[in-house]
N, C-alpha and C positions, 0 to 999 in steps of 0.2 A: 379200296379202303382209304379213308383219309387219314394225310400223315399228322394224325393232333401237335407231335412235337417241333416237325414241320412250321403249321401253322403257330403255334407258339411265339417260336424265333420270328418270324416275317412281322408278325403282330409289335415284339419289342423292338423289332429294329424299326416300324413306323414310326412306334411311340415316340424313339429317342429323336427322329427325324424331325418330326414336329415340334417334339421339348428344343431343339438346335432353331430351325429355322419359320417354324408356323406362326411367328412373334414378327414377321415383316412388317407387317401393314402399322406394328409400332412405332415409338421414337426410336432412330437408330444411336444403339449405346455412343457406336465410338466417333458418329457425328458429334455428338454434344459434349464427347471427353475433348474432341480434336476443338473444337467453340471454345469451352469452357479454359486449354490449355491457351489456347489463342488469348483471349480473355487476360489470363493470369498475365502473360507475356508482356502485354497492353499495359498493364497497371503497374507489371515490374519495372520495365522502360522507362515511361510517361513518372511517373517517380522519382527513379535514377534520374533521370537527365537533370529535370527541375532542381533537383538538390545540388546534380555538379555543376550545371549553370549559377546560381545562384552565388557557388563556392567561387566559382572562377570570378566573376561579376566583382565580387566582395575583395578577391586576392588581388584581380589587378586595380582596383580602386586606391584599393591600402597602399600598393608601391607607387600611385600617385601623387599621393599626397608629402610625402618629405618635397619632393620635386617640386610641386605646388608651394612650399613653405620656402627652399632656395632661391627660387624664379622671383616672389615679392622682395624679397632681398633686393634685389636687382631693378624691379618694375613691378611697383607696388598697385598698377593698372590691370594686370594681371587675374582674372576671380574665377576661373574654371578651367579643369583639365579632365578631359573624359575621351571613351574611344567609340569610332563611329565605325559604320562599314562603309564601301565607296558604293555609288549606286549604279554603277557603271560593269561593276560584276558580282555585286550583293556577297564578298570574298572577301577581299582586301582592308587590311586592317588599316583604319584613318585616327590620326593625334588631333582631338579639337584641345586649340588655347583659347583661351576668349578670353578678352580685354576688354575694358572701359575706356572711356573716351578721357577721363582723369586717373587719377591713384586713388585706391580705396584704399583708406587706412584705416575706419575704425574701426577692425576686426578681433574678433579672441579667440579666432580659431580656425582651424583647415579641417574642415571633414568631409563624409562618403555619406552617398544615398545610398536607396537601394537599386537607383537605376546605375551605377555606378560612377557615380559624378562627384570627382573633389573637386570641394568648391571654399570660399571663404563664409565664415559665417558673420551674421552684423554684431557688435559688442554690443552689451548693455548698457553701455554708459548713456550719460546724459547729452552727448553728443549728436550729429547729422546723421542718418542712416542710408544714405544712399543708393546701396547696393538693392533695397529693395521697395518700393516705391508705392505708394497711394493716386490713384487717378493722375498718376503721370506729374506729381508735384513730391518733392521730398520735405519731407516730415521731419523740418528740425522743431528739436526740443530743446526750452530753456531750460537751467541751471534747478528748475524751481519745479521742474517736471510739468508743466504747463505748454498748451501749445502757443506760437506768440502770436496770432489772432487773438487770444485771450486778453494780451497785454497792451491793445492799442493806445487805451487810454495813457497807459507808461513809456507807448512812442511817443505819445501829442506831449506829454510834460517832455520831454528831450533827454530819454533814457534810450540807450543805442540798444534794438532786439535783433539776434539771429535773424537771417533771411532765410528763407524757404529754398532750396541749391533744385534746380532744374533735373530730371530724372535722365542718369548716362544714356547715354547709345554703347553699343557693345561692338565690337570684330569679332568674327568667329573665325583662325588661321587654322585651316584643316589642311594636314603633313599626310602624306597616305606613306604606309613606313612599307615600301616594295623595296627589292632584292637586297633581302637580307636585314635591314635596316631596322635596329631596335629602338621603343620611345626612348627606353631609359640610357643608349647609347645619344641620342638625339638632345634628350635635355639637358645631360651633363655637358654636352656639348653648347647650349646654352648656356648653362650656368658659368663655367669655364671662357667664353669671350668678352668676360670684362662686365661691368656693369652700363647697365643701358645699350648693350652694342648686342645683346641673346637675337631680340627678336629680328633685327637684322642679319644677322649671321646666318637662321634660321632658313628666314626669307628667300637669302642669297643662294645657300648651299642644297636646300629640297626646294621638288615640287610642293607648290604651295599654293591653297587657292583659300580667298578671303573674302569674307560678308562685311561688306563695311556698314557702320551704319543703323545696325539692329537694333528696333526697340525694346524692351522688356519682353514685352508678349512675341515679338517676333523670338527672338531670343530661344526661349523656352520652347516654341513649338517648334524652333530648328534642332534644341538639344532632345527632346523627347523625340523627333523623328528619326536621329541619328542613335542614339541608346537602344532604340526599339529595337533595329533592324542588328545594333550588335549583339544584343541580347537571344534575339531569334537564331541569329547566326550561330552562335554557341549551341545554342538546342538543339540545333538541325543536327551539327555536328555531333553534338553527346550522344543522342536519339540513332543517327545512324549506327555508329560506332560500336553502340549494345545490340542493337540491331547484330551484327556482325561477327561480333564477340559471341551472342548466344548462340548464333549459327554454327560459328567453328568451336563453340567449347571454350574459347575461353575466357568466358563471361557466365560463375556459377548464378543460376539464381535461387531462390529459396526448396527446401526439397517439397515444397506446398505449392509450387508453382506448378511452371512446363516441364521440370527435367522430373519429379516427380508423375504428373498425369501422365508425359510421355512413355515414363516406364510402366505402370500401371496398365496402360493399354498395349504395350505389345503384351504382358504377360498374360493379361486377358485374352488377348487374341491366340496367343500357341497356346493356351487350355483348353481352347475351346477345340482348336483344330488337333489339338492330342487325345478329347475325348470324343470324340467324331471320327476319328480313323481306328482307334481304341475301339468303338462301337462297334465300325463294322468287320473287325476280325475275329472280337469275340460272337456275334454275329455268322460270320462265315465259319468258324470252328462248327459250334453249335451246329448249323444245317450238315453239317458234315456227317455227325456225329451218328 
């Protein structure tokens, strides 16, 4: 005689086998939870860093610029102050000064980029502008806002005009601030040996290594190759750090993130395996019975 109640139980306990795991040849859930948390993780980071890079980038630009405003006090040839890394272990934090081959003076101000470079900027007046230059010739301007090509004819009657002033050359005096050695311990130390004695003092007392020489354009691609690499340097670091943090906890991220999906899938996972052992004991009861 066949056990119908028997066959019942065997019957639901297949079902529930299949409703559990007949679904293989699908997408695997907690593949694309563990992606998707990955994912999260990625954009949380990648995020974060960029905004504390940025923040740092912008903090220590700012504490360079009073320094930058002292130093012309002193050596008015003076026109950038920014931080490099050394290329020698892509580490080590480097002080560029960069000077002009004269004294820039017609300035109205000390500010920050975003690559973090305090630098002087050129005045509006109706003065020479020096610091920044047109096909390698400077662009004075007469009293009349006219350029004095305009006014040859006011040469030739014997009206004395502005001359055109030759476009600087620049030094870039790169300090690498090793064992222990802070800028801002470095350039008060500057500012403090007298006037016109800094950059020798400088010189004397760190390693110091110097471009002499630089034209404009050299200039610029030397300060954008150094900015980069400190810039990157920071991200690495920030990027790591959260990296690390989020590992050990303690670096929360949003509950919409990884510590969220995280949880979501284990919980997932013990339901499923509490209704799957659940199964087969109400299962084994039943055949008993």
């Amino acid at each position: 005689m066949v056990n119908i109640k028997g066959f019942f139980v065997k019957s639901a306990i297949a079902l529930s086998l299949f409703a559990l795991y007949g679904c293989d040849s699908g997408p695997d859930e907690s593949s694309y939870d563990a992606a998707r948390a990955q994912q999260d993780e990625d954009d949380f980071v990648n995020k974060t860093s960029n905004s504390l890079t940025r923040e740092q980038v912008n903090k220590d630009c700012q504490e360079l610029v009073p320094y930058l405003q002292k130093m012309r006090e002193q050596d008015p040839s003076i026109v950038e102050l920014y931080y490099g890394v050394s290329a020698a272990d892509n580490k080590t934090r480097e002080l560029h000064i960069v000077r002009a081959d004269r004294d820039i003076t017609n300035v109205s101000a000390v500010t920050c980029d975003d690559q973090g470079v305090a630098s002087v900027s050129e005045s509006g007046s109706h003065s020479s502008t020096p610091v920044r230059m047109n096909n390698g010739v400077g662009t004075s301007v007469h009293s009349s806002g006219v350029s004095p090509d305009v006014h040859s004819s006011a040469v030739n009657s014997g009206n004395a005009m502005p001359q055109a002033q030759a476009q600087p050359t620049f030094s870039d005096h790169v300090f690498p601030l090793v064992g222990g050695v802070a800028a801002g311990y470095m350039l008060n130390q500057f500012i403090n040996s007298g006037r016109g004695n800094g950059m020798n003092y400088l010189t004397s007392n760190y390693q110091n290594t110097s471009y002499q020489s630089l034209d404009d354009q050299d200039r610029r691609k030397r300060r954008g190759a150094a900015t980069s690499a400190y810039i990157n340097t920071l991200s690495a670091s920030n990027t790591s750090n959260l990296r690390s943090g989020i590992k050990s906890g303690r670096v929360q991220m949003p509950t919409t993130s990884r510590s969220y999906q995280s949880k979501n899938l284990s919980t997932r996972q013990t339901a499923v395996f509490k209704s799957s052992s659940s199964g087969a004991r109400s299962g084994g009861y039943s055949g008993g019975g």
